[in-house]
C-alpha positions in Angstrom: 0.0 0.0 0.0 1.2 3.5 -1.1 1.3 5.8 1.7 0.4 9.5 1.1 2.2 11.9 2.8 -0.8 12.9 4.7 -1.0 8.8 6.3 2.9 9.2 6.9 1.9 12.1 8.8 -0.4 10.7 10.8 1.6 7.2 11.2 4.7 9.1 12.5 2.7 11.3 15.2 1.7 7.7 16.7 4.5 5.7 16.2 7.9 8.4 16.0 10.2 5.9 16.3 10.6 3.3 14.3 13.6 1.7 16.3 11.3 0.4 19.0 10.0 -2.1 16.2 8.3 -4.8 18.5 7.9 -7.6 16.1 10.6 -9.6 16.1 11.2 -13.3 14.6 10.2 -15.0 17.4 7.4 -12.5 18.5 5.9 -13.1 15.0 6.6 -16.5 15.5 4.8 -16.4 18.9 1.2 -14.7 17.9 1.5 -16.9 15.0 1.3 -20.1 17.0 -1.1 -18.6 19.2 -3.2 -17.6 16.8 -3.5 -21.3 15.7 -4.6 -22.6 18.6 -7.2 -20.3 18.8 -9.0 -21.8 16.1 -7.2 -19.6 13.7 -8.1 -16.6 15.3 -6.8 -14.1 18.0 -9.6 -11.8 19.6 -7.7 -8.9 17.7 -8.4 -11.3 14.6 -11.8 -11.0 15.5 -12.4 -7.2 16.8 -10.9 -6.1 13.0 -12.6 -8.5 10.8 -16.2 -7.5 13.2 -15.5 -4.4 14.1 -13.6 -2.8 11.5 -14.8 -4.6 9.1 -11.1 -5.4 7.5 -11.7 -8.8 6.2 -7.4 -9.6 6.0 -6.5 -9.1 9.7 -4.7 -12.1 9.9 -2.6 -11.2 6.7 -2.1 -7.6 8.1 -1.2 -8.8 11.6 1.9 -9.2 12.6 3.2 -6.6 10.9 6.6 -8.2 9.7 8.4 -5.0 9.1 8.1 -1.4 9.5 6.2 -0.8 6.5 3.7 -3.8 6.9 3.2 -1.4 10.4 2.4 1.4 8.8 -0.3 -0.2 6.3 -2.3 -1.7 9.4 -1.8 1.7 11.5 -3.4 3.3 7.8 -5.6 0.7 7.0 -7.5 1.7 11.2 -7.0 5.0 10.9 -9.2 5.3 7.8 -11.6 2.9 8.0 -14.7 4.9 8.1 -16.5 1.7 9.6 -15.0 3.2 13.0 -15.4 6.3 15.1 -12.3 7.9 16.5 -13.1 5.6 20.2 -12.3 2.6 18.5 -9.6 3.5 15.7 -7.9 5.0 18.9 -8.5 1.6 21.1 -7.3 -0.4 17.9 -4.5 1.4 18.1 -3.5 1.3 21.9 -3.7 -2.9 21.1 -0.9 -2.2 19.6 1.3 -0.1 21.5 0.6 -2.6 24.1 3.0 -4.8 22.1 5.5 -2.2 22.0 5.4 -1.9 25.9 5.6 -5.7 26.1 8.4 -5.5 23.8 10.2 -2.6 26.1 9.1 -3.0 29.2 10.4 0.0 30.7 8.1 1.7 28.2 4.4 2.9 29.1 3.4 3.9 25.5 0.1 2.1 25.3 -1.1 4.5 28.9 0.1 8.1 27.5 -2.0 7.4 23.9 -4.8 6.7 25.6 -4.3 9.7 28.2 -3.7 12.0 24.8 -6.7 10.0 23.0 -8.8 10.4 25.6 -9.4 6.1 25.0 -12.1 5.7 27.9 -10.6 3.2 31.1 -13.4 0.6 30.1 -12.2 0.4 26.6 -8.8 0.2 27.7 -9.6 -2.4 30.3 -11.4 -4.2 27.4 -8.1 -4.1 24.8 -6.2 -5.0 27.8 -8.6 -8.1 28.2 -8.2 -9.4 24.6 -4.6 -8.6 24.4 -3.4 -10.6 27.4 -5.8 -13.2 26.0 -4.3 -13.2 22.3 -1.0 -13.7 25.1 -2.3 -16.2 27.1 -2.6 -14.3 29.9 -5.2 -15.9 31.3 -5.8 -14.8 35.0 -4.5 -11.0 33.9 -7.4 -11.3 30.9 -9.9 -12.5 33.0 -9.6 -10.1 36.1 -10.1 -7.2 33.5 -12.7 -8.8 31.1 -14.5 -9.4 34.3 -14.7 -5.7 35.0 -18.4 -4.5 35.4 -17.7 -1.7 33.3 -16.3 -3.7 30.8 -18.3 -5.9 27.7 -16.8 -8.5 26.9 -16.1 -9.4 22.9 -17.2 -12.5 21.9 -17.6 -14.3 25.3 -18.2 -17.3 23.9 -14.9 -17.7 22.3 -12.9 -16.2 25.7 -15.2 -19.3 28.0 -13.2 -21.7 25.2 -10.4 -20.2 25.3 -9.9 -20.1 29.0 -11.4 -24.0 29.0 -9.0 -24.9 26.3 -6.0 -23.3 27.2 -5.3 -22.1 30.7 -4.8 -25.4 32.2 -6.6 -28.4 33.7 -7.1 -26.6 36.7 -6.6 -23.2 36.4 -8.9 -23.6 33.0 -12.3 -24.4 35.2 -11.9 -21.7 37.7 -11.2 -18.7 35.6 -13.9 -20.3 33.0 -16.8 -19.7 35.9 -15.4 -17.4 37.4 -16.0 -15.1 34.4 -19.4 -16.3 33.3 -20.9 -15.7 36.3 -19.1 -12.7 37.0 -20.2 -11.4 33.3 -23.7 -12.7 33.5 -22.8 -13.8 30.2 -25.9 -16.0 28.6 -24.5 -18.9 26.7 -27.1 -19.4 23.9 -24.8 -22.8 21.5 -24.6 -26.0 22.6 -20.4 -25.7 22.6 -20.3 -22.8 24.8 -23.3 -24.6 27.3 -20.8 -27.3 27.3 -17.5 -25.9 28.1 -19.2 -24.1 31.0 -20.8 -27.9 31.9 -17.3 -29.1 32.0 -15.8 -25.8 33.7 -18.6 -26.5 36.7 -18.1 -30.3 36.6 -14.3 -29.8 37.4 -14.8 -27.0 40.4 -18.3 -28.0 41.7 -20.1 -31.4 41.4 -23.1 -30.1 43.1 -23.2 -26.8 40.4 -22.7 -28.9 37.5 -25.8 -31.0 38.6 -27.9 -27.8 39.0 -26.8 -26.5 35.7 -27.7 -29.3 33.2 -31.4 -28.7 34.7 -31.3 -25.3 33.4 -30.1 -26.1 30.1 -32.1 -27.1 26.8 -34.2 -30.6 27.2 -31.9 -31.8 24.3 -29.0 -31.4 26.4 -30.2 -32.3 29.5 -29.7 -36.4 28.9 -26.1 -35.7 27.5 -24.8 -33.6 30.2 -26.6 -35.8 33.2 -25.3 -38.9 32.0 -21.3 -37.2 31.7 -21.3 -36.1 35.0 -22.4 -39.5 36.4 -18.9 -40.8 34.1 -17.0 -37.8 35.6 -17.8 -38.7 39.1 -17.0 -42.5 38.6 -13.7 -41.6 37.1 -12.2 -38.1 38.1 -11.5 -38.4 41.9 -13.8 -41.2 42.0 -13.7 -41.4 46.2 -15.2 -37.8 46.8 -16.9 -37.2 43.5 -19.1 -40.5 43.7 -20.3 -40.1 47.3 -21.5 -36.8 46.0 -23.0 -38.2 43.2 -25.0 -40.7 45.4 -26.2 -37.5 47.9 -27.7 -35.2 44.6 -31.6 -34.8 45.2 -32.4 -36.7 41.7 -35.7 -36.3 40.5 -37.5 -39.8 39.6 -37.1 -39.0 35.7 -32.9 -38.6 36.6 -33.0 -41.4 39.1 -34.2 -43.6 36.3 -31.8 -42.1 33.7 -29.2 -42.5 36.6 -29.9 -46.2 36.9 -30.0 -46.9 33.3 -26.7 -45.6 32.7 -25.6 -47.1 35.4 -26.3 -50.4 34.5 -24.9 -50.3 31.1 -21.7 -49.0 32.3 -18.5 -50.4 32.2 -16.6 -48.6 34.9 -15.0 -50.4 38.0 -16.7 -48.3 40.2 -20.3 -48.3 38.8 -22.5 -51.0 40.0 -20.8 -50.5 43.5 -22.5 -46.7 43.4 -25.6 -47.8 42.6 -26.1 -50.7 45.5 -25.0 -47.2 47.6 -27.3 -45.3 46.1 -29.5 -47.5 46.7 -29.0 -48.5 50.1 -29.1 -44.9 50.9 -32.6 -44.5 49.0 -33.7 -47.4 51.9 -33.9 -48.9 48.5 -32.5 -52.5 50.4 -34.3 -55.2 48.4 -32.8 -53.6 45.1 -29.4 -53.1 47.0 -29.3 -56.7 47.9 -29.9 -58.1 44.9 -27.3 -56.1 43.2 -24.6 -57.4 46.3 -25.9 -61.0 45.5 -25.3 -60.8 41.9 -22.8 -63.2 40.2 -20.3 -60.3 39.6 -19.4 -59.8 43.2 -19.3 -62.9 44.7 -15.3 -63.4 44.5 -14.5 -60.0 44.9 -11.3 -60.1 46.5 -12.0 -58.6 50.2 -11.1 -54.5 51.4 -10.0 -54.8 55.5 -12.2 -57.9 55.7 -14.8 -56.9 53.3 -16.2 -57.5 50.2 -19.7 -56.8 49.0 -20.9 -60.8 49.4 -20.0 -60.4 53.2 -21.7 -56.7 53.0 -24.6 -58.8 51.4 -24.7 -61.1 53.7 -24.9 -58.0 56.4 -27.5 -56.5 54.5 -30.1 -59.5 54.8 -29.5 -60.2 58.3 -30.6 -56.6 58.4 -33.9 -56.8 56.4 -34.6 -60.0 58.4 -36.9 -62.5 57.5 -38.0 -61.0 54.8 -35.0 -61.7 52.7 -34.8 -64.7 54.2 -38.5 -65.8 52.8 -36.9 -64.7 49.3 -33.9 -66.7 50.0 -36.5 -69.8 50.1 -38.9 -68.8 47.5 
């Protein structure tokens, strides 16, 4: 792109010198792998091509030399899609690589002090910067600003799912939708924030998938029964066993139950049942051919638990034993 010497102009009272070039080999190299694992797009990707309406972003960005710079820098400024808030916010994006680039630098603050760049909209480039960086607690503290509306929410809940961490992932994932109040309206976005809940709080993620479209509602109740029998299967099934199922769930529950083929399934149902006072059903499930050589735990197995069971239902198990 030819600049004019009018675009020069303005290019050079943003960006005087051109010595503090930020983009470097491996900073290009960087955003571009980034950029990949976001599904091919960074949240500046997506702010340009939405926003701005410039349909190249990922072509445009990185710059890749001082000139590229300056054609991006143009291509904002005279976009007529935008008003002077957002060319000006566009452009604090990227004196924020700059100041990352020279940390004793604090570019990105004085243009938006001389733009007069609004402390939300700032907060909110800050937000989909440090995410583009992965940045993920620093993104989420500022998206999660009340001031602040978050850009395509749906993509920052899979990003933070995705790529924060097994741990860390969940936390900042609820942690932002409920701070945002953010309404998740596609089944992949209901389902990241399923398995968000499902890692921090069993007793959430149960609550949730009632809330949630009826076509959903099977798929989600029937993973977190598999999550609880397999992710820290000592506390997460005894919770399991203690949610207030409805009869419609308790039959789903049992079903899927039934036809599973994790170790510790059919050992949380005869629990569940057995806490239901449900003692005849328990029993018969203890009895069944599948426990009886069971290697025993301190002593027990469920045969001799079985055989504790019926002495504790009394004659009436021992009227089926002779039936």
């Amino acid at each position: 792109m030819e600049l004019d010497r009018s675009s020069l102009a303005t290019y050079r009272s943003i960006f005087p010198d051109d010595k503090k070039f930020p983009y470097t080999r491996d900073r290009i190299s960087q955003i571009t792998r980034h950029r990949s694992s976001l599904d091919g797009s960074l949240f500046f990707d997506y702010v340009l091509r939405e926003i701005a309406c410039i349909e190249d972003a990922d072509r445009l960005y990185p710059p890749k030399n001082v000139t590229a710079l300056r054609a991006l820098v143009t291509t904002i400024m005279e976009k007529e899609e935008l008003d002077k808030l957002k060319r000006d916010s566009f452009i604090y994006y990227l004196k924020k690589d700059f100041d990352y680039a020279h940390p004793s630098s604090d570019d990105a603050r004085s243009y938006a002090r001389k733009a007069l760049v609004q402390p939300n909209f700032c907060s909110l480039m800050d937000g989909l910067w440090a995410l583009d960086n992965f940045r993920f607690e620093e993104a989420t503290m500022l998206l999660a600003e009340p001031a602040v509306t978050p850009t395509n929410p749906h993509k920052i809940l899979s990003a933070l799912i995705h790529h924060a961490g097994p741990t860390l992932g969940p936390r900042l994932a609820t942690t932002f939708v409920q701070a945002t109040q953010t309404k998740l309206n596609t089944d992949d976005s209901i389902r990241d924030y399923f398995a968000a809940l499902n890692a921090t709080s069993i007793e959430s993620a149960f609550l949730y998938q009632r809330t949630v479209p009826e076509s959903l509602q099977h798929e989600l109740f029937t993973s977190l029964i598999d999550h609880c029998l397999t992710v820290r299967k000592e506390v997460n099934a005894l919770k399991l066993i203690n949610l207030p199922f409805t009869p419609k769930e308790q039959q789903i529950f049992e079903d899927h139950i039934r036809h599973s083929n994790l170790p510790a399934a059919q050992d949380t149902l005869i629990i569940k049942q057995m806490h239901q006072g449900q003692l005849d059903d328990a029993l018969a499930a203890a009895r069944s051919a599948r426990y009886q050589n069971e290697p025993e735990l301190k002593g027990l197995n469920w045969a001799s638990l079985a055989r504790g069971l019926s002495l504790g239902i009394g004659p009436r198990a021992a009227n089926e034993e002779t039936a």
